[in-house]
N, C-alpha and C positions, 0 to 999 in steps of 0.2 A: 566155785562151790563143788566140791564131792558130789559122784551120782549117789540118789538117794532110791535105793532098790524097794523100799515097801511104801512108795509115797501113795500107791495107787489105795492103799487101805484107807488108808489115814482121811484120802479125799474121798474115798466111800462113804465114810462116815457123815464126813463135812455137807457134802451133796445128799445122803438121804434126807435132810433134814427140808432141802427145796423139794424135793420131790412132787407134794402138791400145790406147788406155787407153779402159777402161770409163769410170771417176771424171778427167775430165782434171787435177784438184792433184794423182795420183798420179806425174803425170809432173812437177811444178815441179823437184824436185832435180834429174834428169837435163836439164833446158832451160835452167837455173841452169847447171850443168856444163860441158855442153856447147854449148850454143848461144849463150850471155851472156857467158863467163867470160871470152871472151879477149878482148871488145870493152868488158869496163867499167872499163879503164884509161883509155877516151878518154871523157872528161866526154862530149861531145857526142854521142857515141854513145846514152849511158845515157842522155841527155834526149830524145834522137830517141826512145827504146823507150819508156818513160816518155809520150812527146805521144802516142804511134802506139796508145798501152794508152788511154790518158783519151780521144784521137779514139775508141777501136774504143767504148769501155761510153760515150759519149756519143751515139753511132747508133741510129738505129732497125732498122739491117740485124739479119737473124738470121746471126748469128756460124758459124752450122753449117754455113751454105753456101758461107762462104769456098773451105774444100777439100773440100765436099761430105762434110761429117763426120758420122757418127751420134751423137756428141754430142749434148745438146741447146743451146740458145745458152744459159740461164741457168748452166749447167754451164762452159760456156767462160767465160764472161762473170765467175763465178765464180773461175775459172783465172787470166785477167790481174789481179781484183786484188790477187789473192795476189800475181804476180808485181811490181805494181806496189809492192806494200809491200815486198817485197826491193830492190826496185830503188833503194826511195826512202832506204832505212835506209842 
């Protein structure tokens, strides 16, 4: 896989959305919903989100400090690859 230089935005976005979630997979439905749904008619899109998920849990950055989240990163980290497996199905 190509390194992916702006994955860290992409997973900004993805992670605001756990922000006030204790457990961040209890937020996957509503970021699945709302924040995915309308962009996964464009293949490319879904592959953008997809490289931007395998760049962020291929890093060594701790994921928490993206949005300065209280999350912990194995919790977030946790979180995309659930998201990854929807994404990928």
């Amino acid at each position: 896989m190509p390194e992916m230089d702006n994955w860290r935005g992409i997973i900004r976005g993805l992670l605001y959305a756990t922000i006030f979630e204790r457990e961040p997979a209890n937020a996957l439905q509503r970021v699945l919903d709302q924040v995915i749904a309308k962009d996964l008619r464009n293949i490319n899109r879904r592959k953008e989100y997809i490289e931007a998920i395998q760049a962020a849990l291929q890093s060594s950055d701790d994921l928490s400090q993206l949005n300065n989240q209280s999350q912990s990163d194995e919790s977030l980290r946790h979180f995309l690859r659930l998201l990854a497996e929807h994404l990928a199905a």
